[in-house]
C-alpha positions in Angstrom: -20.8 -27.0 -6.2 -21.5 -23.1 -5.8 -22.1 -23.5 -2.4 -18.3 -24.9 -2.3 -16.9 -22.5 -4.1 -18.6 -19.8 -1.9 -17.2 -21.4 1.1 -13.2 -21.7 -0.5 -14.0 -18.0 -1.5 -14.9 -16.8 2.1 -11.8 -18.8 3.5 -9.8 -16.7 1.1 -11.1 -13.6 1.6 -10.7 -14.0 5.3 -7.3 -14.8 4.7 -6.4 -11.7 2.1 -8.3 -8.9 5.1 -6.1 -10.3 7.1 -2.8 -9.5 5.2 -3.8 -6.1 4.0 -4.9 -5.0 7.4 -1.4 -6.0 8.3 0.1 -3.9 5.3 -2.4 -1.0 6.1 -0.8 -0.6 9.4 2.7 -0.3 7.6 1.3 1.9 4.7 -2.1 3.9 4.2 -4.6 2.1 2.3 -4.2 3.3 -0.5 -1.0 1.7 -1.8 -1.6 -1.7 -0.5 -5.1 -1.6 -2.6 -3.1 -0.9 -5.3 -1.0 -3.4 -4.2 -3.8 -5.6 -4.0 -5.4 -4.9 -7.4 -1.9 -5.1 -9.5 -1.4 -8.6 -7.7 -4.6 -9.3 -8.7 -4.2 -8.4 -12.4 -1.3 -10.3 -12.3 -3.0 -13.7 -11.6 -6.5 -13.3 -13.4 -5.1 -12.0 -17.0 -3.7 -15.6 -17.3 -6.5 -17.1 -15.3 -8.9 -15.6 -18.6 -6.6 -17.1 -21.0 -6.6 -20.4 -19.3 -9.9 -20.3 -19.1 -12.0 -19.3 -22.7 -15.4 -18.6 -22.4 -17.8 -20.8 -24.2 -19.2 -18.3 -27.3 -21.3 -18.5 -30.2 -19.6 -18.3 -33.3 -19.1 -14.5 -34.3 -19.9 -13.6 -30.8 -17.4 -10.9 -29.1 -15.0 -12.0 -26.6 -16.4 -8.9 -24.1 -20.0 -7.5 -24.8 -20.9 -4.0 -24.0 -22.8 -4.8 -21.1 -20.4 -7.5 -19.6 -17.7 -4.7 -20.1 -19.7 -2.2 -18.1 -20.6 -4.6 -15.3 -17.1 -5.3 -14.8 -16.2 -1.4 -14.6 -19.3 -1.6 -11.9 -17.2 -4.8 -10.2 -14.2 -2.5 -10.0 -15.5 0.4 -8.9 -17.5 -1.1 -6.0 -14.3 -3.3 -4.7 -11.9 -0.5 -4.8 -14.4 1.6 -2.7 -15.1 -1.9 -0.2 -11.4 -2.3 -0.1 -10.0 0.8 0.5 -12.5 1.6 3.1 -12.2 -1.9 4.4 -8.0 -1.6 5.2 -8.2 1.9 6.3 -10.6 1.0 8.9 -8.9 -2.0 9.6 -5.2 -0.3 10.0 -7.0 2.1 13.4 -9.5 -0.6 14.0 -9.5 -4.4 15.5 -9.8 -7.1 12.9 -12.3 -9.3 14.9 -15.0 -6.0 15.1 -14.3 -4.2 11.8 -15.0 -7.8 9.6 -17.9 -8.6 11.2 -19.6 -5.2 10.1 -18.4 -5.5 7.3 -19.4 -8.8 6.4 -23.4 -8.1 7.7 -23.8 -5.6 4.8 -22.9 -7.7 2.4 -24.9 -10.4 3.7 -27.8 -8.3 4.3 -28.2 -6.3 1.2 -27.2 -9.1 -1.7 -30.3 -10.9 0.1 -32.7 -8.4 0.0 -31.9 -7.9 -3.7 -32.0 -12.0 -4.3 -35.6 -12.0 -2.5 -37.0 -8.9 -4.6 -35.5 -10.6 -7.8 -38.3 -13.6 -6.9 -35.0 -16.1 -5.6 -37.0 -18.4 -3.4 -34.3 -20.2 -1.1 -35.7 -23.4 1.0 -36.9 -23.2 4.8 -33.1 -25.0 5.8 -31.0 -22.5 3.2 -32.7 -19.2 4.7 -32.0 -20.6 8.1 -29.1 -20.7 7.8 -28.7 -17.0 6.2 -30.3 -15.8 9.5 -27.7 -18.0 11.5 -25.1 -16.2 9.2 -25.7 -12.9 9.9 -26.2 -13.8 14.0 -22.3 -15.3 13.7 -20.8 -12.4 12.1 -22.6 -10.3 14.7 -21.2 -12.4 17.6 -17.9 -12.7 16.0 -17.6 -8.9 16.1 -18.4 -8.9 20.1 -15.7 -7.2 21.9 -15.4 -7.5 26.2 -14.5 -3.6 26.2 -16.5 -1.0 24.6 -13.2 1.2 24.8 -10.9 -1.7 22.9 -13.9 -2.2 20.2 -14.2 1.8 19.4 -10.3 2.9 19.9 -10.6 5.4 17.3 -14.3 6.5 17.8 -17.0 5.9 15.0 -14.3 6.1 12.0 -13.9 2.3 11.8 -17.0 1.3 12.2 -18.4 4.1 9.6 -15.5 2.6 6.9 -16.8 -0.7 8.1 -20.8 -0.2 7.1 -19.3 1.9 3.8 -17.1 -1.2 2.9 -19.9 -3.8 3.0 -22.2 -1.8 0.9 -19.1 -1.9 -1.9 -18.8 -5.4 -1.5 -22.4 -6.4 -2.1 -22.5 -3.8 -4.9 -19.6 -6.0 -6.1 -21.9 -9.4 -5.6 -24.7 -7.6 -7.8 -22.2 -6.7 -10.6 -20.3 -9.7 -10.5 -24.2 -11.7 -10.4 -24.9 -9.6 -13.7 -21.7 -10.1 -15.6 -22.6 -13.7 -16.5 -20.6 -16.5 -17.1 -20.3 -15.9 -21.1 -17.4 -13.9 -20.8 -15.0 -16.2 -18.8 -13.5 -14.3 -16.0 -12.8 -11.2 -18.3 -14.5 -8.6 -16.4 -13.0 -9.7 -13.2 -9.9 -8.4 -15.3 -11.8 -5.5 -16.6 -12.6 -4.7 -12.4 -9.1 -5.2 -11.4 -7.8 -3.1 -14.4 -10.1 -0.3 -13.7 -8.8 -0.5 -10.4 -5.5 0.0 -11.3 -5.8 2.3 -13.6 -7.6 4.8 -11.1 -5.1 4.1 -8.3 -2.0 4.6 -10.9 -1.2 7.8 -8.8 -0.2 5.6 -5.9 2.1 4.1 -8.0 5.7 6.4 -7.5 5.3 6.8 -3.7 4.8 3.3 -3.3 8.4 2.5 -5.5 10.0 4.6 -3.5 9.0 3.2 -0.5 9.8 -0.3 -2.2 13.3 1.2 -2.5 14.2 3.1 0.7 11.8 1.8 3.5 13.9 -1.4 4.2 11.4 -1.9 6.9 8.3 -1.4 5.2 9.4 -4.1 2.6 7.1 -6.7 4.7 3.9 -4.3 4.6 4.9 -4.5 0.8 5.2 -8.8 0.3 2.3 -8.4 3.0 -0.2 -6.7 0.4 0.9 -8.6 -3.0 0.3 -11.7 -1.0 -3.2 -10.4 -0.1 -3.7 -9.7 -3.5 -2.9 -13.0 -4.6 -5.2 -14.6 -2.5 -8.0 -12.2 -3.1 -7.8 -12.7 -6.7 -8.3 -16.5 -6.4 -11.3 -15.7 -3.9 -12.5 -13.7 -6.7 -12.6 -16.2 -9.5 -14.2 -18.7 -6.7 -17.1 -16.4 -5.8 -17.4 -15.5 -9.8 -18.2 -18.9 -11.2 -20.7 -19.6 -7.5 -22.5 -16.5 -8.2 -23.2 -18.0 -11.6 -24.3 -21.4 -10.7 -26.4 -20.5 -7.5 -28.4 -17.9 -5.9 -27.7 -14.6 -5.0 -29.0 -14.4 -1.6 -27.2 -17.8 -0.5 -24.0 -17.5 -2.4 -23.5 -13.6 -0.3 -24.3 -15.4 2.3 -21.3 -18.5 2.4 -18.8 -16.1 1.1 -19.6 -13.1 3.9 -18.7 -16.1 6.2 -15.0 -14.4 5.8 -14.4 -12.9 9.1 -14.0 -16.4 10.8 -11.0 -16.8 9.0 -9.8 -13.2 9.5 -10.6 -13.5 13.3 -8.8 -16.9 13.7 -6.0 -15.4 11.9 -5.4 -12.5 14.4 -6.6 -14.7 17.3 -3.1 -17.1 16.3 -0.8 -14.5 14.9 -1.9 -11.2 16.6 -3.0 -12.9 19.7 -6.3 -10.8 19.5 -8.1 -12.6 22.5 -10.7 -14.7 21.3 -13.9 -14.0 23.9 -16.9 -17.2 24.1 -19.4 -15.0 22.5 -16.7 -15.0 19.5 -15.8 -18.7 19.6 -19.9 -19.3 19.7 -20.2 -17.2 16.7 -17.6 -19.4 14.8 -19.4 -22.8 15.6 -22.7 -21.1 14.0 -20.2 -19.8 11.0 -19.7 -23.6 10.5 -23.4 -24.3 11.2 -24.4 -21.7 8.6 -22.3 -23.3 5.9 -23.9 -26.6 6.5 -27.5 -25.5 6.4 -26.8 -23.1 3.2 -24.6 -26.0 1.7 -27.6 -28.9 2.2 
């Protein structure tokens, strides 16, 4: 079951970069995070409701510790996501996600490993055949078309992926016995620290007629990535770290067949080879 979590999660994911890169090339990155985390608040406050943690008699809804590992969660997203859409509005889609996506692979693993998580001979396999997709996936035919606005993407790119496996660790740590309550507790603190964002962005709701798409653009990213986050919460409770990281960092597939049909981003054979071994991955982390 985590394993298919982890894989809806990644498809989600894919699917929310995809909109907010759109949005970040209407807006900064900034407002459609905030965007993005307000959307999200909006869907998981009712999502913890609907869904009360199992607790012992007497026992507080949201510990001390759970509580801090969700301000952790926030913190760490809001840095992977801003960073993410900023380098994704000067970047391409099908190179930024890619880098991306190997950090958090990469690191969550190493972590899993030193913790004394002992995946089997097929599941680490396929981790390694994981990492080789996103690599390929991120292959470009022109050094120039890959690195359009120098080292800035690619910098945001390695920046973002270390947020988002921080974001693995502290989601790993929450626990399951506070429901999905500090995936609120991120999204709040997210919110809360981007509330500056908040006037410019009205007023661009109410005078930029034309940047109302960039607008539906990012609450629908934030939609999506909220339900990618409650996916990858309860798989990162029911398996391990390492393979979990691994299935859900799968995400640029969907990004990159997302701009390769609506962008028309050309889609090269290294890049189509990488998303056959995407699908492999899943298959030998899933068995």
């Amino acid at each position: 079951m985590a394993a298919l979590l982890a894989i809806l999660a990644s498809l989600l994911w894919g699917s929310a970069d995809f909109l907010g890169g759109l949005a970040s090339r209407k807006i900064s990155a900034v407002p459609v995070v905030l965007l993005v985390q307000s959307a999200g608040v909006a869907l998981l406050l009712p999502a913890a409701l609907a869904l009360p943690p199992a607790m012992a008699p007497g026992a507080p809804l949201l510990g001390w510790e759970a509580l801090g590992w969700g301000v952790g969660a926030g913190l760490a997203n809001l840095a992977g996501l801003t960073l993410l859409y900023a380098a994704l509005s000067i970047g391409r889609m099908s190179v930024v996600a890619p880098i991306t996506a190997t950090c958090a692979i990469v690191l969550p693993t190493l972590v899993g490993l030193s913790l004394g998580e002992r995946p089997g001979g097929t599941a680490l396999a396929g981790v390694t055949l994981a990492l080789v997709a996103v690599v390929l996936i991120g292959q470009e035919g022109s050094p120039d078309d890959g690195d359009r606005a120098g080292r800035r993407p690619i910098l945001m790119a390695l920046g973002s992926g270390i947020g988002f496996a921080a974001f693995y660790l502290c989601l790993r740590n929450a626990g399951n016995g506070s429901g999905l309550w500090p995936l609120v507790v991120a999204r709040g603190t997210a919110v809360l620290l981007l509330a500056g964002a908040a006037p410019p962005l009205l007023r661009a709701a109410r005078h930029g007629a034309h940047l109302r798409p960039a607008l539906a653009w990012g609450t629908a990213a934030g939609v999506v990535d909220a339900g990618a986050n409650i996916l990858a919460f309860f798989a990162l409770q029911q398996g391990p770290l390492s393979l979990v990281a691994a299935l859900t960092s799968l995400y640029p597939a969907s990004t990159l067949a997302l701009a390769r049909l609506i962008l028309r981003e050309r889609l090269r054979g290294i890049q189509a080879t990488g998303l056959a071994l995407a699908a492999t991955a899943a298959v030998l982390i899933a068995g």
